[in-house]
C-alpha positions as CSV (number, residue, x, y, z in Angstrom):
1,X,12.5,-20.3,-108.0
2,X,11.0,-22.5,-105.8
3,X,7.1,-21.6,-104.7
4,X,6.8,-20.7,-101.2
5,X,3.6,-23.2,-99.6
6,X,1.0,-22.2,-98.3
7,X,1.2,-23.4,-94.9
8,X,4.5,-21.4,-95.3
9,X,2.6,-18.3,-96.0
10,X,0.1,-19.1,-92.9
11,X,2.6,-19.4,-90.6
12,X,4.1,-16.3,-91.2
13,X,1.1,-14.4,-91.6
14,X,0.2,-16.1,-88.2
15,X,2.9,-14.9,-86.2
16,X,2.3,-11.0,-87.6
17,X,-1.2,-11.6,-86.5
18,X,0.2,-12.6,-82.9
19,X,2.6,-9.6,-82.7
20,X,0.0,-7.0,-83.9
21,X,-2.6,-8.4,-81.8
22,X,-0.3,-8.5,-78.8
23,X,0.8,-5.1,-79.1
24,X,-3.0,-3.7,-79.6
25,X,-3.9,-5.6,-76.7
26,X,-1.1,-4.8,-73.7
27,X,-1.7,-1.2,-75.1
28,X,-5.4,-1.7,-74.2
29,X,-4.6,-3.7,-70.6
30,X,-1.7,-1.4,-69.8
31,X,-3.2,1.2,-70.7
32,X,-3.3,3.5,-67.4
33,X,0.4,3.2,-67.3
34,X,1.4,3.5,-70.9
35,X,-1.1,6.8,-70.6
36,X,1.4,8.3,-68.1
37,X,4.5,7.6,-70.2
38,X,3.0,9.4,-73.1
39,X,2.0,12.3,-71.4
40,X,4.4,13.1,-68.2
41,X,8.2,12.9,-67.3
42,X,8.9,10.3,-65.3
43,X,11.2,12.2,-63.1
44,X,8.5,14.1,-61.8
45,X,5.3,11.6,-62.0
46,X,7.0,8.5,-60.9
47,X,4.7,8.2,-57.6
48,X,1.9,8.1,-60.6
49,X,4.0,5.6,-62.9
50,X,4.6,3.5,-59.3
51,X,1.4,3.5,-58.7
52,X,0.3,2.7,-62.3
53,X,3.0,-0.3,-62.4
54,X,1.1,-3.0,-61.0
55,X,-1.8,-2.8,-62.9
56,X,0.3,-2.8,-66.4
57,X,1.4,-6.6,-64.9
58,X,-1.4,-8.6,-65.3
59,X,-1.3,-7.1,-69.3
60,X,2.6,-9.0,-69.7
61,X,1.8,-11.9,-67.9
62,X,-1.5,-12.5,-70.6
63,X,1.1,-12.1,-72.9
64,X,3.3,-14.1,-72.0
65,X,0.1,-16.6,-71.6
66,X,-0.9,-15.6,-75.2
67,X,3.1,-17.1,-76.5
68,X,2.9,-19.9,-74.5
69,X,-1.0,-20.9,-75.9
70,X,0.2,-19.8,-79.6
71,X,3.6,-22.2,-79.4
72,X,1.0,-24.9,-78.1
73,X,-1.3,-24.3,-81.3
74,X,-4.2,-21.6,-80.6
75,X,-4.4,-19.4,-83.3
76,X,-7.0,-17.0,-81.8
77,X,-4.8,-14.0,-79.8
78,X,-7.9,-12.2,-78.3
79,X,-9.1,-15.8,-76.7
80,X,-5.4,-16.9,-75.5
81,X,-4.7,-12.9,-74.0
82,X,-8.1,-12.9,-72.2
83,X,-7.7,-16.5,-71.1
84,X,-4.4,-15.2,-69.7
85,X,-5.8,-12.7,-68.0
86,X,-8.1,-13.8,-66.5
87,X,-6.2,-16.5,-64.9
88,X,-3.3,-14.9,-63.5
89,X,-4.3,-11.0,-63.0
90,X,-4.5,-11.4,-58.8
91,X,-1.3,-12.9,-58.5
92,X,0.6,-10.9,-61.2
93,X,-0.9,-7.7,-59.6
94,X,0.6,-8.5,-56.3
95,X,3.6,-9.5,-57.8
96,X,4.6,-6.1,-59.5
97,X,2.6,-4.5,-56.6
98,X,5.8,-6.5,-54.1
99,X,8.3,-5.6,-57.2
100,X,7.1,-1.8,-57.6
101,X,7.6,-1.1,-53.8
102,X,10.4,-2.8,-53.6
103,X,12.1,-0.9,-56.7
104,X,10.8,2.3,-55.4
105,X,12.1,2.2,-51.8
106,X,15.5,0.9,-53.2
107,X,15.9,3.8,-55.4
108,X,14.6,6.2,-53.2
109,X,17.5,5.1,-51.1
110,X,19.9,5.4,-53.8
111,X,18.9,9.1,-54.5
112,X,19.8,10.0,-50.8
113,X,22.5,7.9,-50.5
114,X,24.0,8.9,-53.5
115,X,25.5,12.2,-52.1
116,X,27.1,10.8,-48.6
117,X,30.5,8.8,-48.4
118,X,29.2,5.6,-48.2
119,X,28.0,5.9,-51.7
120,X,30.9,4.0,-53.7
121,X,30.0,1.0,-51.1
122,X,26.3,1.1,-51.0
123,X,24.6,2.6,-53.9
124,X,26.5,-0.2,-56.3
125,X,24.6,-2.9,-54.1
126,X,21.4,-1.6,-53.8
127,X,21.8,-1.2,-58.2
128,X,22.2,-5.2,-57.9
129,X,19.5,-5.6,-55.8
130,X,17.3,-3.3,-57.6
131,X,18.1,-5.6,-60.5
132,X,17.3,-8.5,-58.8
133,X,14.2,-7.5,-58.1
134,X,13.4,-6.4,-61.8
135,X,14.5,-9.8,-62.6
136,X,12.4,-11.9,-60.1
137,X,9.3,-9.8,-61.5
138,X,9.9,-10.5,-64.8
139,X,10.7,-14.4,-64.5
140,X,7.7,-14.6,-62.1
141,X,5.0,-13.1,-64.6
142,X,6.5,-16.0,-66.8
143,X,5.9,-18.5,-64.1
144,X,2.5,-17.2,-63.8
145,X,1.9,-17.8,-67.2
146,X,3.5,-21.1,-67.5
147,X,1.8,-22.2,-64.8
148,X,-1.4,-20.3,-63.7
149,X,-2.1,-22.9,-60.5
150,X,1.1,-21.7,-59.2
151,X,1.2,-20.4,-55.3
152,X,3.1,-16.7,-55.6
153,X,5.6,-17.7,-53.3
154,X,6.9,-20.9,-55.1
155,X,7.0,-18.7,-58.2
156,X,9.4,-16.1,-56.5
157,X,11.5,-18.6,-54.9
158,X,12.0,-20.4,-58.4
159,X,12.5,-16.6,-59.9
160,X,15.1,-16.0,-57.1
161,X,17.3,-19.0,-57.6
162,X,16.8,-19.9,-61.1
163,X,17.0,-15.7,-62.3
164,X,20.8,-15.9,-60.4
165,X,21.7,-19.2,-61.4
166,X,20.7,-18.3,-65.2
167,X,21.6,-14.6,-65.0
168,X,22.7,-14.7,-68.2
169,X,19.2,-15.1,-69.7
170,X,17.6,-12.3,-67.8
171,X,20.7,-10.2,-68.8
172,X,19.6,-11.0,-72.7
173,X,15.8,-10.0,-71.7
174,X,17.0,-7.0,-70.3
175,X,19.3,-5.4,-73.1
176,X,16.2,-6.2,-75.3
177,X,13.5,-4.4,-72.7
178,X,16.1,-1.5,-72.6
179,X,16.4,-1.3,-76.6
180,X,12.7,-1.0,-76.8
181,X,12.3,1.5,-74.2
182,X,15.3,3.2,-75.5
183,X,13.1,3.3,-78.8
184,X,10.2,4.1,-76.5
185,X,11.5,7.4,-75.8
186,X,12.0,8.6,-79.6
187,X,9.5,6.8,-81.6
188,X,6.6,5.6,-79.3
189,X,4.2,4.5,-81.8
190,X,6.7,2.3,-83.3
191,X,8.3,0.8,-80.2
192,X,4.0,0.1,-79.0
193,X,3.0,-0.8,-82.3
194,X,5.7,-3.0,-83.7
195,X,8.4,-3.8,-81.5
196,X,6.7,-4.5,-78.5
197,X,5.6,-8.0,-78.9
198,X,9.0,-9.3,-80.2
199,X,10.9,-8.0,-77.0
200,X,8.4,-9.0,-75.0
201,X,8.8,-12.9,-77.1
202,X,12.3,-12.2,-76.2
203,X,11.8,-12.1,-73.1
204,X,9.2,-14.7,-72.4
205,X,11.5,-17.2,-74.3
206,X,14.4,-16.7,-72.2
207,X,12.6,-16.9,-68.8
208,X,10.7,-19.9,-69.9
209,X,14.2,-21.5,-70.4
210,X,15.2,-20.0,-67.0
211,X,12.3,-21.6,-65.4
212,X,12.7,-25.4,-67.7
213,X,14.2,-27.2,-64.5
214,X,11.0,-26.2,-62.2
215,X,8.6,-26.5,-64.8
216,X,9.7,-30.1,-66.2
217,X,9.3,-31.5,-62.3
218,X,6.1,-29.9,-61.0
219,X,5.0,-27.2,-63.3
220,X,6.3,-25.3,-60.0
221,X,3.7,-26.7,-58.3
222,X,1.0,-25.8,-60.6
């Protein structure tokens, strides 16, 4: 049998380092929120878990940060995820802050629209939209990442049009996000301590290639 090399061996141990490191670390900068999962139902703390929301983004957008500095090299995770941080936690604040509120009022809307006659017409579109908006969040915390010099608005207009024009990709993202909260649910220290980082890759790989046509031209306008 052929010996496995070294640099073999240092590469994977690397990227086990990166996904353990990731997972201790969003635990750590989402933790508020993650807090809340663990230890209320959702269907009657959600103001809470809206309210918690925002701050959990500037934790996936230093991840995301962290992926992009690791594919370009840096081996030290703690460096890359603070660096991340740092640079983008404003603007990824504000945009879950826009994406929560948005989510919520469209849901809210859903709940007491659900019950009148207009529902078969109505609640369907505001599902779409409350997609979208999931979508444009998740592709802009990428942008964010990709380009930390970005102005918010360029990042949600290139999330807008690029997230519907490659709807494909955030589909992908989101049946892996929904697996791991699925796994969330019934084995939490698994889904947090393993899983997370590799459906967070996931989806950080398929929004970067979402974003390729804005980020070849002007870094979107980094």
């Amino acid at each position: 049998m052929k010996r496995v090399s070294h640099s073999t061996w240092a590469a994977i141990l690397g990227v086990v380092h990166l996904g353990l490191m990731v997972n201790l670390l969003v635990l750590v900068a989402a933790a508020p929120l993650i807090l809340l999962l663990f230890t209320t139902d959702p269907v009657h703390s959600w103001p809470l878990l809206a309210a918690a929301a925002p701050l959990a983004a500037p934790a996936l957008s230093a991840a995301f940060a962290t992926f992009r500095e690791h594919a370009a090299g840096e081996t030290q995770v703690v460096r890359a995820f603070w660096r991340g941080w740092r640079t983008t936690w404003r603007r990824a604040m504000l945009l879950g802050l826009g994406g929560t509120a948005l989510v919520v009022v469209l849901l809210v809307d859903v709940r007491v629209l659900s019950g009148t006659a207009a529902s078969v017409a109505v609640v369907p579109v505001l599902g779409i939209l409350t997609l979208l908006a999931l979508a444009v969040v998740l592709i802009g915390l990428v942008a964010l990442a990709e380009a930390p010099g970005a102005r918010l608005r360029d990042v949600v207009r290139a999330a807008v049009y690029l997230g519907n024009r490659r709807w494909y990709l955030t589909a992908l993202s989101f049946a892996v996000l929904a697996v791991q909260a699925a796994l969330f649910t019934t084995m939490p220290a698994i889904a947090i301590g393993l899983t997370a980082a590799p459906a967070l890759y996931v989806a950080w790989a398929n929004s970067r290639h979402t974003l390729r046509p804005v980020l070849e031209i002007d870094e979107v306008r980094a």
